[in-house]
C-alpha positions as CSV (number, residue, x, y, z in Angstrom):
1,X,-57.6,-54.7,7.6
2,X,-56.0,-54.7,10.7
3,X,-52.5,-55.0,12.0
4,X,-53.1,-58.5,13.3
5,X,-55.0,-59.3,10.3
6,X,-52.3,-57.8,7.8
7,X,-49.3,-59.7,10.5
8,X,-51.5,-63.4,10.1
9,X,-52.2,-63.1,6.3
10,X,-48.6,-62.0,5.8
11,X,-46.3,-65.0,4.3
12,X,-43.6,-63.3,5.9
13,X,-44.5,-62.4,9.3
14,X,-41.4,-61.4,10.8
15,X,-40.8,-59.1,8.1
16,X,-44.8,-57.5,8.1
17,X,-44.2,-57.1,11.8
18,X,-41.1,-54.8,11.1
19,X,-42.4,-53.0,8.6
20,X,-45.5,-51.9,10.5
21,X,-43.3,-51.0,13.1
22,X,-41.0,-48.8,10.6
23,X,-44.5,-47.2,9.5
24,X,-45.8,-46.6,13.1
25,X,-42.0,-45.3,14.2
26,X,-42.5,-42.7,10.6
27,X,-39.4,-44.6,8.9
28,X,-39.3,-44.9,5.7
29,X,-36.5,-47.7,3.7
30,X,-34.9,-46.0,0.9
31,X,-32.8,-46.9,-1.9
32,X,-30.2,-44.3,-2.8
33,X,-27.2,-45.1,-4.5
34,X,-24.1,-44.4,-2.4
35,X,-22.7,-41.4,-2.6
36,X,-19.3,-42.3,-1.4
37,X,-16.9,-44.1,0.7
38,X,-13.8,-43.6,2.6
39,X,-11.0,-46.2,2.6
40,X,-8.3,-45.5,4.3
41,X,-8.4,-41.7,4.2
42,X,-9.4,-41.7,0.6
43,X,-12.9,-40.3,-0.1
44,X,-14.3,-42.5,-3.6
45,X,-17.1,-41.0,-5.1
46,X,-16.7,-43.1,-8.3
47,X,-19.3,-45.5,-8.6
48,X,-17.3,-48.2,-10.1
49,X,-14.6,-47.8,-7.7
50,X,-17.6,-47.7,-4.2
51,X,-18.3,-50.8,-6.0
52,X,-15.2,-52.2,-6.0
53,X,-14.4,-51.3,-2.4
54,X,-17.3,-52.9,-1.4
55,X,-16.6,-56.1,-3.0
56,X,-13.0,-56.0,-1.6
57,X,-14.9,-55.8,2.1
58,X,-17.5,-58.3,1.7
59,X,-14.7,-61.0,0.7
60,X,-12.4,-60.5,3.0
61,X,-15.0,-60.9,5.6
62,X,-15.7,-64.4,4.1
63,X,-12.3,-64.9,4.4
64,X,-12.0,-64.7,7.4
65,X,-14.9,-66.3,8.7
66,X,-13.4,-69.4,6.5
67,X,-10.4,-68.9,8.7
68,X,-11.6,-68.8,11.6
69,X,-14.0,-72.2,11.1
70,X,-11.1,-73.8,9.7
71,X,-9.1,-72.7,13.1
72,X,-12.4,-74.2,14.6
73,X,-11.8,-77.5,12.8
74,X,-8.1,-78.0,13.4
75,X,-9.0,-77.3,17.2
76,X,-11.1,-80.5,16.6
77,X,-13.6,-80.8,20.3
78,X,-15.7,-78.7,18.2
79,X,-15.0,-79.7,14.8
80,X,-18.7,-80.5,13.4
81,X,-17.3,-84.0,12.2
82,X,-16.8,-85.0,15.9
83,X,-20.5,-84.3,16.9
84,X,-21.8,-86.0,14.2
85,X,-19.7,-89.1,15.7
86,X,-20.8,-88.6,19.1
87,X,-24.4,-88.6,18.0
88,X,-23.9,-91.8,16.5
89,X,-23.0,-91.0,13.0
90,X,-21.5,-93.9,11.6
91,X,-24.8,-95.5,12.0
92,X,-26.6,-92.8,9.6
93,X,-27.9,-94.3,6.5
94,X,-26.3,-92.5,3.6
95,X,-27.2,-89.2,2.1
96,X,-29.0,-89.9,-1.6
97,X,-30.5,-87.5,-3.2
98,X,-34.1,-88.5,-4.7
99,X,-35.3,-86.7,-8.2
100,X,-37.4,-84.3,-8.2
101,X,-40.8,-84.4,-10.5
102,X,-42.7,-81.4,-12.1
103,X,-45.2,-81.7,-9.6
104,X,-42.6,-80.6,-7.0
105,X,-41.1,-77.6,-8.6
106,X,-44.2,-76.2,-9.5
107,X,-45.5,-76.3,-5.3
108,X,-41.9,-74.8,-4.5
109,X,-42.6,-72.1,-7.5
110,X,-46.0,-71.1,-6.1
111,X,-44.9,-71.2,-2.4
112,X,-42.4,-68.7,-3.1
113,X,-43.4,-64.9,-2.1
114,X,-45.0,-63.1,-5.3
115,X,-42.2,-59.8,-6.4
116,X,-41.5,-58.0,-8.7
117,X,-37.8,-57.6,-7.9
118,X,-35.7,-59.7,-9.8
119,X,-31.6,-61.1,-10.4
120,X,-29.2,-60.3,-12.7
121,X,-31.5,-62.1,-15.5
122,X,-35.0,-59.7,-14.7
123,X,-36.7,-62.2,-14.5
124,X,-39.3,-62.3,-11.1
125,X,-40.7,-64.3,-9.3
126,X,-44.2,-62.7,-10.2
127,X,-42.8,-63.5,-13.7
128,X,-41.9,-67.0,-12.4
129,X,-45.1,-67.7,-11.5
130,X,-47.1,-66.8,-14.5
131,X,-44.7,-69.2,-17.4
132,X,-44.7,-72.1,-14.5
133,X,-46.5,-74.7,-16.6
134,X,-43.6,-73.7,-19.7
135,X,-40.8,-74.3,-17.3
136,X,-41.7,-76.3,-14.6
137,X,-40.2,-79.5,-17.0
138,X,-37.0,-77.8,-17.6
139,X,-36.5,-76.6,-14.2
140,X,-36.9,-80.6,-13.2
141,X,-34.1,-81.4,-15.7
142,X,-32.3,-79.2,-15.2
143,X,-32.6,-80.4,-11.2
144,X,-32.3,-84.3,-11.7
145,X,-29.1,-83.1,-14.1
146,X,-27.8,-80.9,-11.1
147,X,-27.9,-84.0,-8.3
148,X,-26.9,-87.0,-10.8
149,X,-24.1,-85.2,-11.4
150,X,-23.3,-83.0,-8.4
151,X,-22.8,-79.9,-10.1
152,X,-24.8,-76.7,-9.3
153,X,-25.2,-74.8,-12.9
154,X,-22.5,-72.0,-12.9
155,X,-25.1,-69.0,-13.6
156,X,-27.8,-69.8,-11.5
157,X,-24.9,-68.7,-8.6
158,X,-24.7,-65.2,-9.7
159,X,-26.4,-62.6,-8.0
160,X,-26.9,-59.1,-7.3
161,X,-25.4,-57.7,-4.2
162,X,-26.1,-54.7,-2.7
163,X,-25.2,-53.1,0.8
164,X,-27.7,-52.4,2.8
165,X,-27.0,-49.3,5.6
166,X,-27.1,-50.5,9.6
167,X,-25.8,-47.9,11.6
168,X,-23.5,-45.0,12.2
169,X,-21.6,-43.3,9.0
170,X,-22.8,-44.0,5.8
171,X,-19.1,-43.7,4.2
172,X,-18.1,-46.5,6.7
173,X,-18.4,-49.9,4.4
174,X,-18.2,-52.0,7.8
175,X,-21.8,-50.2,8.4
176,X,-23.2,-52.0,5.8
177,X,-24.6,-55.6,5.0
178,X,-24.5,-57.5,2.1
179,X,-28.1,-58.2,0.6
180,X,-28.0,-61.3,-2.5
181,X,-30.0,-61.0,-4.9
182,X,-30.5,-64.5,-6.4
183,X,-32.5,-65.4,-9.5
184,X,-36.0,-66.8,-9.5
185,X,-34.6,-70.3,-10.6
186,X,-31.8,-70.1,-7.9
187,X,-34.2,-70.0,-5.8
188,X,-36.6,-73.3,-7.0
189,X,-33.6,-75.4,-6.8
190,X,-31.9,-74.8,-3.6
191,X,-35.2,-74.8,-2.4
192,X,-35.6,-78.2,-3.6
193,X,-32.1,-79.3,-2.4
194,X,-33.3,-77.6,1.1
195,X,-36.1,-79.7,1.4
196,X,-34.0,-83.0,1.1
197,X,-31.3,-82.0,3.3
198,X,-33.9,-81.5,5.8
199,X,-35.6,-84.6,6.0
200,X,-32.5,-86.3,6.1
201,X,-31.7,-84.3,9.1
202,X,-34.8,-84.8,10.8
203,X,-35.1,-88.8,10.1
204,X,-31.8,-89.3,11.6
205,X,-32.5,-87.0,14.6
206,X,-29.1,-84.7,14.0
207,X,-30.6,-81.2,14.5
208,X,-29.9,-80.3,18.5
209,X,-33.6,-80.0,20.1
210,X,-32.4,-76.2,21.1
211,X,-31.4,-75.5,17.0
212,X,-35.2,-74.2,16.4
213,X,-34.1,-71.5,13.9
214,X,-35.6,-71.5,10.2
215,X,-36.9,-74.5,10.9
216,X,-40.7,-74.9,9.8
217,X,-43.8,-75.7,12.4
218,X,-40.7,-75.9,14.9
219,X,-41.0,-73.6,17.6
220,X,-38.9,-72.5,20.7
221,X,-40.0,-74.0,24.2
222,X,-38.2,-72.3,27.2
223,X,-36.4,-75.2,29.8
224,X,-35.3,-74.4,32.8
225,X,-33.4,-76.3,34.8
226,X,-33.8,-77.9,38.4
């Protein structure tokens, strides 16, 4: 198979891309624990406590990004409440939910990418895949129960983090990034959540025509002004 070949049969093309890239360039991802971490001056080599001190970093970076949008929001010009208005929002139709059916959840279980890395549960999506037709009911249940009720179940938001090395020192937490590890199911029912959010953006036309990110048989035209 070729590169091209192995790129276009890829489900994840971006990702293929990079890692035939990483193999041409003779790098190779690895997945050491880390070793240790300086904070402050102090050097942990517990792994408990590099664990600890990672958490500690990843939160407060959530902090303050919630901060800083709040900031964003007080401001108000760009609050994203405003832009809804000015694109004619009070004239949406309201945002409802439809149920979900088995026949749904198991075409989001078999497009998902085929692994055999897993959650905190060890349970894959490989694994998913194979007891579909014993779970596809519950998992639809459990989904209908999820949206009449507005509550996402508390353990399917659990997940395994683990930093990922960028660049520079590799005691520096700020060098890293946070990789979550979600469950299989996690995954089936945001996925289904995704797919109604999106057509309710798409049918009222509140998506900017330049927002082309993540967003499927959408892709990026150049414009150039006159």
């Amino acid at each position: 198979m070729t590169l091209g070949e192995r790129i276009l049969k890829s489900n994840t093309k971006s990702k293929t891309t990079w890692d035939i890239i990483n193999e041409l360039l003779g790098k190779q991802h690895t997945t050491h624990d880390i070793q240790k971490l300086t904070i402050d001056g102090n050097h942990l080599t517990n792994q408990q406590s590099i664990a600890d001190a990672f958490n500690k970093y990843f939160s407060s970076i959530v902090d303050k990004t919630n901060s800083h949008s709040i900031g964003i929001k007080n401001h108000g010009k760009l609050c994203t409440y405003n832009y809804l208005v000015q694109q004619g929002g009070d004239f949406f139709s309201p945002l409802v939910f439809k149920p979900t059916s088995t026949r749904e959840i198991i075409s989001i279980i078999k497009s998902l990418n085929t692994k055999n890395s897993f959650g905190y549960n060890e349970i894959s999506t490989k694994i998913l895949k194979i007891s579909t037709n014993f779970i596809c009911s519950l998992l639809t249940y459990i989904f209908n129960k999820s949206v009449s009720t507005g509550i996402f179940p508390e353990r399917l938001k659990y997940s395994i983090i683990k930093p990922f090395h960028k660049k520079g020192t590799k005691t520096d937490p700020s060098n890293y990034r946070p990789i979550s590890m979600l469950t299989g199911f996690s995954k089936v029912l945001e996925k289904a959540l995704y797919n109604r959010l999106m057509d309710y953006l798409n049918s009222n036309n509140l998506l900017n025509a330049q927002e082309f990110g993540f967003r499927k048989d959408y892709q990026w035209t150049m414009q150039f002004l006159s």
